[in-house]
DSSP file (Angstrom, degrees, kcal/mol; ACC not computed):
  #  RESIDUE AA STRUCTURE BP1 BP2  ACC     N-H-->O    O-->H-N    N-H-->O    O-->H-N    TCO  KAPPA ALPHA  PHI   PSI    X-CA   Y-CA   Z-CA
    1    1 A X              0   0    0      0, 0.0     2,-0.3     0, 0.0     0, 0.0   0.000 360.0 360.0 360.0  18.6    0.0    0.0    0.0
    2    2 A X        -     0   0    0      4,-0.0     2,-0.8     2,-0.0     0, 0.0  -0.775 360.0-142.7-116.0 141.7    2.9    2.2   -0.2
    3    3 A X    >   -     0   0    0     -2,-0.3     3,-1.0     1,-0.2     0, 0.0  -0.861  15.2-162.7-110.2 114.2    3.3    4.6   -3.0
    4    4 A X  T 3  S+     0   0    0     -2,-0.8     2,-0.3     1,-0.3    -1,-0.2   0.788  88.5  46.7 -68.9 -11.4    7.1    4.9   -4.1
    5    5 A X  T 3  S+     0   0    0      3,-0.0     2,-0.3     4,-0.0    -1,-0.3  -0.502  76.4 137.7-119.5  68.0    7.4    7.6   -5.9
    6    6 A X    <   -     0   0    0     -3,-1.0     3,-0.1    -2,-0.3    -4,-0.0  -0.728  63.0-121.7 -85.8 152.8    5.3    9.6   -3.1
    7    7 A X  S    S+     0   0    0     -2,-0.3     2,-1.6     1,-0.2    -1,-0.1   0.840 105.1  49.1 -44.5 -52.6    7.5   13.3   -2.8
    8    8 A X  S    S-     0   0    0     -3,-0.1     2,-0.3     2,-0.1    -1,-0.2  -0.748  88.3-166.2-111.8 110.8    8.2   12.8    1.0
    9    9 A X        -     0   0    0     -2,-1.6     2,-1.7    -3,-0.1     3,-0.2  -0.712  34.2-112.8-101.1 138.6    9.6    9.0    1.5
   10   10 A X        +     0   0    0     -2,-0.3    -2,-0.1     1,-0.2     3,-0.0  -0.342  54.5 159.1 -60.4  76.3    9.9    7.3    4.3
   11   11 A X        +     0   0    0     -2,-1.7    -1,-0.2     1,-0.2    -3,-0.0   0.912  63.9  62.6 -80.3 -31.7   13.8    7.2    4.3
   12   12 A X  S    S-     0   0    0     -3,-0.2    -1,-0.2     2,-0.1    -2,-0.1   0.947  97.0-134.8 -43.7 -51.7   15.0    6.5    7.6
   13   13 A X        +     0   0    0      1,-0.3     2,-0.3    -3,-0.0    -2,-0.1   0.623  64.4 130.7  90.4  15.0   13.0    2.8    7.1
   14   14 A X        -     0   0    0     21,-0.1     2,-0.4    -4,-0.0    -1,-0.3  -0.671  43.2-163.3-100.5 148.4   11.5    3.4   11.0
   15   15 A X        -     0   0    0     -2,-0.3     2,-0.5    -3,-0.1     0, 0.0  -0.942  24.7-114.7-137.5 156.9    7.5    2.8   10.9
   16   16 A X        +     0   0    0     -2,-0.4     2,-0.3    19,-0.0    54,-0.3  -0.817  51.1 161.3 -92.1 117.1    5.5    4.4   14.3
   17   17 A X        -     0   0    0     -2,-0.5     2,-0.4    52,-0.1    54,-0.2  -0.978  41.4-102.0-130.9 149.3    4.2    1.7   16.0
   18   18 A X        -     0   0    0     52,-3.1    54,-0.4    -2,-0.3    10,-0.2  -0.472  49.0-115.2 -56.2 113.3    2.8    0.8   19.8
   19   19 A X        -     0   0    0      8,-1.4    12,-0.2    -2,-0.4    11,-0.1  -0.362  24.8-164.8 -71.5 155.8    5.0   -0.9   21.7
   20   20 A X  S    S+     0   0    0     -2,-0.2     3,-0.2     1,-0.2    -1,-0.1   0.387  88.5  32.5-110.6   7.1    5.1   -4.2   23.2
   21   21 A X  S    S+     0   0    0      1,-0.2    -1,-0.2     6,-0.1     2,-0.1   0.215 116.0  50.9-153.1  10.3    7.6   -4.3   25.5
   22   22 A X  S    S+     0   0    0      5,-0.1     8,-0.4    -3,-0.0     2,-0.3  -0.609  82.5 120.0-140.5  77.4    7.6   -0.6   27.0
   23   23 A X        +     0   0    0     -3,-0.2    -3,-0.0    -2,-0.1    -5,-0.0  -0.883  26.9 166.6-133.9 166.6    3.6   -0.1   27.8
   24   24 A X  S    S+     0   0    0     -2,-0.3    -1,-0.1     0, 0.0     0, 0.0  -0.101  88.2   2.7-107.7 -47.4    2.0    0.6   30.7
   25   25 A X  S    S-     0   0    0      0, 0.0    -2,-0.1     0, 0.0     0, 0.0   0.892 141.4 -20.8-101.1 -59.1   -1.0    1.5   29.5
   26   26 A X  S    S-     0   0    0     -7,-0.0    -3,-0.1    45,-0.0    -8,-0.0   0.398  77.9-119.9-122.1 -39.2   -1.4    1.3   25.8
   27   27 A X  S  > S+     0   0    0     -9,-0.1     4,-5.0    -6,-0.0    -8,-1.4   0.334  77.5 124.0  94.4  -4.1    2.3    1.4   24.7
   28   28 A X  H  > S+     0   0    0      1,-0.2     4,-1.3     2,-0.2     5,-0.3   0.913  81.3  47.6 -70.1 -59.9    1.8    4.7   22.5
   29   29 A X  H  > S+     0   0    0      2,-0.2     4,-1.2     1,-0.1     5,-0.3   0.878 110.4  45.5   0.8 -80.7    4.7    5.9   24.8
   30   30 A X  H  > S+     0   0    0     -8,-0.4     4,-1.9     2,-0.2    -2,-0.2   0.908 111.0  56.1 -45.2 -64.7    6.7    3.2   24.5
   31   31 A X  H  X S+     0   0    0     -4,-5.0     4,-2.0   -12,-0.2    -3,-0.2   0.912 112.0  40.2 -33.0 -80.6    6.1    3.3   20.9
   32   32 A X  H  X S+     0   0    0     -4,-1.3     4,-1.4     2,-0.3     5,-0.4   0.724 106.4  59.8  17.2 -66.9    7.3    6.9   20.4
   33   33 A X  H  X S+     0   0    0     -4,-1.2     4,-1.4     1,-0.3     5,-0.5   0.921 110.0  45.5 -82.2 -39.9   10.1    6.9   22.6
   34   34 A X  H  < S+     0   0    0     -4,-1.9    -1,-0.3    -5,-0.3    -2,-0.3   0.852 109.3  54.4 -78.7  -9.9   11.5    4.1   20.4
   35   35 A X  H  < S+     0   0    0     -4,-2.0    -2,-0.2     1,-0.1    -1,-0.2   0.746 115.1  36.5 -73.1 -20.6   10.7    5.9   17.4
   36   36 A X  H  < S-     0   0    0     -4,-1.4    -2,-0.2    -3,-0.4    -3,-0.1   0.595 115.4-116.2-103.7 -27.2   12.7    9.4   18.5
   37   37 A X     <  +     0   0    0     -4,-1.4     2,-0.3    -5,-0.4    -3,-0.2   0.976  69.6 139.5  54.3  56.3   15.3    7.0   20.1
   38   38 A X        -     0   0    0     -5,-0.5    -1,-0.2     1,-0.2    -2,-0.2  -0.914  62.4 -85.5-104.6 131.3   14.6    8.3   23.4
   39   39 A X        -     0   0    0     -2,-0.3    -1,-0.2     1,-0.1    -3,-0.1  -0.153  35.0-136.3 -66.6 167.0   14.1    7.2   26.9
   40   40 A X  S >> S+     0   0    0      2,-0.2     4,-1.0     1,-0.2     3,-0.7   0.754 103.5  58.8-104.3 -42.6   10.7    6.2   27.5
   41   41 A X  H 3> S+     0   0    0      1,-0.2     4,-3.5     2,-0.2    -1,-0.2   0.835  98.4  60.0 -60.1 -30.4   10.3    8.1   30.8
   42   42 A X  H 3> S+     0   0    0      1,-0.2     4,-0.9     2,-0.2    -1,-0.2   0.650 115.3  43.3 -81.4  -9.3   11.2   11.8   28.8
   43   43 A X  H <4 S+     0   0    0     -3,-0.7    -1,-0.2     2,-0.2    -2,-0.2   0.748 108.9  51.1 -99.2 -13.6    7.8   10.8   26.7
   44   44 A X  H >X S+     0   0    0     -4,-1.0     4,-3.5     1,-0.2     3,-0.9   0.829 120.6  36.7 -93.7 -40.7    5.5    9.6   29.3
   45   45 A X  H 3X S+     0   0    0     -4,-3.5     4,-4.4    -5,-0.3    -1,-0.2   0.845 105.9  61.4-102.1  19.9    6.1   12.7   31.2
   46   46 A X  H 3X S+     0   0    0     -4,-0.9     4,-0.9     2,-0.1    -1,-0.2   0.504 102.3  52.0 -97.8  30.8    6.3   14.6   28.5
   47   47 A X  H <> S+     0   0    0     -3,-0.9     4,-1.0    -4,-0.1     5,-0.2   0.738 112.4  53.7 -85.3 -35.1    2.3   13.4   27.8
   48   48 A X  H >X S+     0   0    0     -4,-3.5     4,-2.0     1,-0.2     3,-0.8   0.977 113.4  37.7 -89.3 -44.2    1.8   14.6   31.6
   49   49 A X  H 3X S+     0   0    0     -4,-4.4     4,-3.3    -5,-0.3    -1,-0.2   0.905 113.8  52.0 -33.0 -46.4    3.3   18.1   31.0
   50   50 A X  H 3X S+     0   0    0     -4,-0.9     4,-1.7     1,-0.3    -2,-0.2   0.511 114.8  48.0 -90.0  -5.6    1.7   18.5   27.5
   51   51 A X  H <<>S+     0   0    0     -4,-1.0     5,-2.1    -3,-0.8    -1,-0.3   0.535 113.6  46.6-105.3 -14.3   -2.1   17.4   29.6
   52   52 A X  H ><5S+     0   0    0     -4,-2.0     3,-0.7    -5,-0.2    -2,-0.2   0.821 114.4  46.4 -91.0 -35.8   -1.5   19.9   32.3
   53   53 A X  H 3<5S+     0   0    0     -4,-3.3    -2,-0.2    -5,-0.3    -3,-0.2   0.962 119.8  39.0 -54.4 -64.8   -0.4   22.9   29.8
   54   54 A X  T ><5S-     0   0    0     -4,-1.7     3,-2.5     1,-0.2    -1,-0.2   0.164 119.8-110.6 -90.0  52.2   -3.3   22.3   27.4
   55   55 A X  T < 5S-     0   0    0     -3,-0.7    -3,-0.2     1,-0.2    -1,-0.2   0.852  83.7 -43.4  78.0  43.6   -5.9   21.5   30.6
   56   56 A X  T 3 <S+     0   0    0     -5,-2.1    -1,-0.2    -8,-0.2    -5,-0.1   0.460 103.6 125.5  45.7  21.8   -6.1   17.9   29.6
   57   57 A X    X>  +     0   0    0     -3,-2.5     4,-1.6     1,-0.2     3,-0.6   0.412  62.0  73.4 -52.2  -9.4   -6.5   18.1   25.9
   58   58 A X  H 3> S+     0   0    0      2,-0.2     4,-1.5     1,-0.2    -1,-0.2   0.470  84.9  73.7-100.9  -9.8   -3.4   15.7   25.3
   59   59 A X  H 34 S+     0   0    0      2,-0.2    -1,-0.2     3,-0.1    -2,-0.1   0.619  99.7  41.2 -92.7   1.3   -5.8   12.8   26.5
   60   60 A X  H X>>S+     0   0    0     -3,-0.6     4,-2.2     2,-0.2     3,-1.5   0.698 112.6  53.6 -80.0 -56.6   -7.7   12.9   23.4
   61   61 A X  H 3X5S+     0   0    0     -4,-1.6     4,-3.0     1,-0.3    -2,-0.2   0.823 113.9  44.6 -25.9 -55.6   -4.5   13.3   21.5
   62   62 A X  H 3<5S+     0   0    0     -4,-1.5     4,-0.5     2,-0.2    -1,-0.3   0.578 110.9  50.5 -66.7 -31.0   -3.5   10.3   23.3
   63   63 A X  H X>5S+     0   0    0     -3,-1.5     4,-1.7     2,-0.2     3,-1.4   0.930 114.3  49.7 -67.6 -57.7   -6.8    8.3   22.9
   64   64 A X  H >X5S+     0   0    0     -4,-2.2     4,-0.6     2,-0.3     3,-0.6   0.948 105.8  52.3 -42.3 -69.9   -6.5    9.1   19.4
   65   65 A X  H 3X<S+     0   0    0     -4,-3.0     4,-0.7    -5,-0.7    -1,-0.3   0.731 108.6  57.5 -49.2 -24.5   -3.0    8.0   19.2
   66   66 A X  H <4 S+     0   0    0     -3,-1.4    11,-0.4    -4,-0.5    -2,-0.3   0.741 107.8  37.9 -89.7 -24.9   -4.0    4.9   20.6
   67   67 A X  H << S+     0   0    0     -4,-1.7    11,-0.4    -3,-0.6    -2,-0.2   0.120 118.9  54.2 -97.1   9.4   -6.5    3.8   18.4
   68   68 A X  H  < S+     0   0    0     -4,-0.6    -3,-0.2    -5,-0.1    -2,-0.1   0.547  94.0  67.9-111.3 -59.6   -4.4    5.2   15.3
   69   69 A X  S  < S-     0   0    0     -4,-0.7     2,-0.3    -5,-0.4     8,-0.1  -0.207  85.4-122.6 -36.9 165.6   -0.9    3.6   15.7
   70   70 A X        -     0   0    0    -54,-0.3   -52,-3.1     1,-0.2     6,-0.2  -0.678  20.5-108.8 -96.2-169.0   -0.8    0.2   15.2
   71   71 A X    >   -     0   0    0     -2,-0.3     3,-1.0   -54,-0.2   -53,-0.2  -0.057  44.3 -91.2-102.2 178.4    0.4   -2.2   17.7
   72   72 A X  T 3  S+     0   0    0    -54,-0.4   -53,-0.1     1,-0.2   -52,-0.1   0.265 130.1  61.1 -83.1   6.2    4.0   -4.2   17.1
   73   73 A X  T 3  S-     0   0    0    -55,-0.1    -1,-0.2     2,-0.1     3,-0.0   0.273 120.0-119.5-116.8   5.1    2.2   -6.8   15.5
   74   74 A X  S <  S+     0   0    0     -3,-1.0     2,-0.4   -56,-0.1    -2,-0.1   0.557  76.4 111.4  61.2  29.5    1.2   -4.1   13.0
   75   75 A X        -     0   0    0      3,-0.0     5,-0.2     2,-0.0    -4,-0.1  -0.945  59.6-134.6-108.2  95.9   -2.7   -4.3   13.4
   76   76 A X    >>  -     0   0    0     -2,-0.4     3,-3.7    -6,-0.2     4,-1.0  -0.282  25.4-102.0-101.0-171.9   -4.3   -1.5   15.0
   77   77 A X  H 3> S+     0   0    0    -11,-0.4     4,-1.3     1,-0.2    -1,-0.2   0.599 120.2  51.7 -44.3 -19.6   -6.9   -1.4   17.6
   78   78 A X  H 3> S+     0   0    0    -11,-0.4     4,-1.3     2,-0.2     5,-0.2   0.895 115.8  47.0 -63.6 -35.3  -10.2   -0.6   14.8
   79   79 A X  H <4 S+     0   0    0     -3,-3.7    -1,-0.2     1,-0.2    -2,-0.1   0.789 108.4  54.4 -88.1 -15.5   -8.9   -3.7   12.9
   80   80 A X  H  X S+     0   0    0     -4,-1.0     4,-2.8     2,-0.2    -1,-0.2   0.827 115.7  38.4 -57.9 -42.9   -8.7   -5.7   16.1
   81   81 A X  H  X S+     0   0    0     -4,-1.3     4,-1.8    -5,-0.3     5,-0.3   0.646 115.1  52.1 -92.4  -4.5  -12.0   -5.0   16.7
   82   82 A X  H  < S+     0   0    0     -4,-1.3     4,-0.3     2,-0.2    -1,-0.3   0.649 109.9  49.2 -82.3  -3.7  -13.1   -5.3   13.1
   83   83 A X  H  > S+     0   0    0     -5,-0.2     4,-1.1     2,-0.2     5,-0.3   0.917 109.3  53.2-100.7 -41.1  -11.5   -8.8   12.7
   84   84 A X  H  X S+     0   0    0     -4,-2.8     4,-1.1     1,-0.3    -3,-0.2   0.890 115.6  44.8 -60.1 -32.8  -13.4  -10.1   16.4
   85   85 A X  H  X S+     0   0    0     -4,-1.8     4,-1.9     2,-0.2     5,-0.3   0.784 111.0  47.8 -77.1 -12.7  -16.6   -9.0   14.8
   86   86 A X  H >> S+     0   0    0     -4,-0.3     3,-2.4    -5,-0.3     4,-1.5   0.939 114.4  45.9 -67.3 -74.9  -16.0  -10.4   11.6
   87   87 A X  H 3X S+     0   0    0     -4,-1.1     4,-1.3     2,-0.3    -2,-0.2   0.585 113.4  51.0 -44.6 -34.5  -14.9  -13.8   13.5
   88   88 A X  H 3< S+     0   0    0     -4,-1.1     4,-0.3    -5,-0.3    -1,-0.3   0.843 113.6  48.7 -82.4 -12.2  -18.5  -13.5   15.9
   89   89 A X  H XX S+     0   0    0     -3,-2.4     4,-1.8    -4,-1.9     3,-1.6   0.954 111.4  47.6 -87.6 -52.6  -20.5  -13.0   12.4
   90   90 A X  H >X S+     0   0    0     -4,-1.5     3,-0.9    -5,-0.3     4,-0.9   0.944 108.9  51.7 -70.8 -61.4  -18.9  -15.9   10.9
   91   91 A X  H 3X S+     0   0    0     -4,-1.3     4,-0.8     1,-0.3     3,-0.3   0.750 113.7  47.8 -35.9 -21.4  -19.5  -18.4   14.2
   92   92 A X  H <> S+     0   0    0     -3,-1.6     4,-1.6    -4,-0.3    -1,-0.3   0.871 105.1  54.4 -99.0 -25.4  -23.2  -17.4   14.0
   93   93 A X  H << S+     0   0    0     -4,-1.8     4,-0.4    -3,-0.9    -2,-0.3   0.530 111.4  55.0 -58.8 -19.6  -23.2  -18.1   10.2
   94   94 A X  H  < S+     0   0    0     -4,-0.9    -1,-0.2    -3,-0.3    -2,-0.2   0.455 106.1  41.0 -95.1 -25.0  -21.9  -21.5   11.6
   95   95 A X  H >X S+     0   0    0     -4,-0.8     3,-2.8     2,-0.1     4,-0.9   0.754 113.1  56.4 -96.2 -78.6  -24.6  -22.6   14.1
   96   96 A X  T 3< S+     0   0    0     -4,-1.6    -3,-0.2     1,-0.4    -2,-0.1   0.433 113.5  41.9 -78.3 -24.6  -27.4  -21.4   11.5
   97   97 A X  T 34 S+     0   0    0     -4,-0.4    -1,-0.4    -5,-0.2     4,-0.2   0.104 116.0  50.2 -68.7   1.1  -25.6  -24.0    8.8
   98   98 A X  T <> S+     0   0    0     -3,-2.8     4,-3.5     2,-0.1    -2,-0.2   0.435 118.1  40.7 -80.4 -41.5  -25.3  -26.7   11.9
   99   99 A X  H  X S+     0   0    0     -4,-0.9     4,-0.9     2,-0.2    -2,-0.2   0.698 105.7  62.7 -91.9  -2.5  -29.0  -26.1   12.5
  100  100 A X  H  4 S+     0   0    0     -5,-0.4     5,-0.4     2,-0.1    -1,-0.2   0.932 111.9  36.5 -57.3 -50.5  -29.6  -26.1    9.2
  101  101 A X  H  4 S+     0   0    0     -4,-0.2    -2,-0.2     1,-0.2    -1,-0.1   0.829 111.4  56.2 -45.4 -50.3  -28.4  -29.6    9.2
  102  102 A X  H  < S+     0   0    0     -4,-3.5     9,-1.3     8,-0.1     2,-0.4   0.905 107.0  47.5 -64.9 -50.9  -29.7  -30.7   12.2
  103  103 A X  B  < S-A  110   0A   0     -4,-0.9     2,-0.7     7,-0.2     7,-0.2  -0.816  84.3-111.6-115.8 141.4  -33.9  -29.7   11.4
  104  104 A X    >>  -     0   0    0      5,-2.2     4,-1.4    -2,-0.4     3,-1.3  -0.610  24.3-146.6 -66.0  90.4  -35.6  -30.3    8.8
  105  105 A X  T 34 S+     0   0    0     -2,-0.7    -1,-0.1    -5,-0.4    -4,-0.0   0.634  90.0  64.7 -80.6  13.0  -36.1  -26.8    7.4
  106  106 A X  T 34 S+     0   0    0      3,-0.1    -1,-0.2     1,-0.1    -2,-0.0   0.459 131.0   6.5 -87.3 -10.0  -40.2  -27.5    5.6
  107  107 A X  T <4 S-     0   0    0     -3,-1.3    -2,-0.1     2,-0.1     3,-0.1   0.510  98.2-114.6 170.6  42.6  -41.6  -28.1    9.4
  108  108 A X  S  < S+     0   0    0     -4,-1.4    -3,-0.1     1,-0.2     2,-0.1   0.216  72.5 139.5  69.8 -17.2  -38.5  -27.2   12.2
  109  109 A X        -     0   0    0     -5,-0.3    -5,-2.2     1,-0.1    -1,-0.2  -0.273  61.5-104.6 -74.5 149.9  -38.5  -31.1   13.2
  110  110 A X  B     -A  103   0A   0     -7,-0.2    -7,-0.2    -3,-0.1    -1,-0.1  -0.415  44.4-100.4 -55.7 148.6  -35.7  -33.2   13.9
  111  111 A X        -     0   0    0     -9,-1.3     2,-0.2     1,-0.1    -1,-0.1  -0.457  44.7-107.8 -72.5 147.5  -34.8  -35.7   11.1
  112  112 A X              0   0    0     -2,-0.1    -1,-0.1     1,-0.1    -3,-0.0  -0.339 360.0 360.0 -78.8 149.8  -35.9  -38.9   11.6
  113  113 A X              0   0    0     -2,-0.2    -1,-0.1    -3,-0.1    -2,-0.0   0.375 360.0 360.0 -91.1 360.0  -33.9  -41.8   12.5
């Protein structure tokens, strides 16, 4: 999905992701701080400054940021939750094809034996 001859290329070869192995919360930190190459502590509090300056606007930012990155496994949270609904629509698409099988669908009875 990457255009090469976009103007402004990735060149570095670093992609923004949630970390997995520096969270407390989300990892969006974590993430971050390994993207800048930066300690992880100089990001988290600078989230606490940057929510006490703007009166605790930087905790949408941060919601935001958290449901926009993706994760280190490169999926983020919308596609997580698109893939479990996808996966609960296909299991009910799987009992109504088991009870399809099961009853006899011209008058709901069990098949006979």
């Amino acid at each position: 999905m990457t255009n090469s001859n976009a103007p402004f290329q990735n060149l570095s070869g670093k992609v923004l992701r949630r970390s997995a192995n520096q969270k407390m919360l989300s990892g969006v930190s974590g993430g971050i701080a390994e993207y800048l190459n930066v300690d992880v502590t100089l990001v988290r509090l600078g989230w606490v400054g940057l929510t006490l300056i703007t009166g605790g606007a930087a905790m949408i930012g941060y919601a935001v940021a958290w449901i926009v990155i993706p994760e280190s496994d490169g999926k983020a949270v919308w596609q997580n939750v698109q893939q479990s609904v996808n996966q609960n629509q296909n299991q009910d698409t799987t009992e109504q094809d088991i009870a399809s099988r099961l009853y006899d669908d011209t008058n709901n009875k069990p098949p006979a034996a």
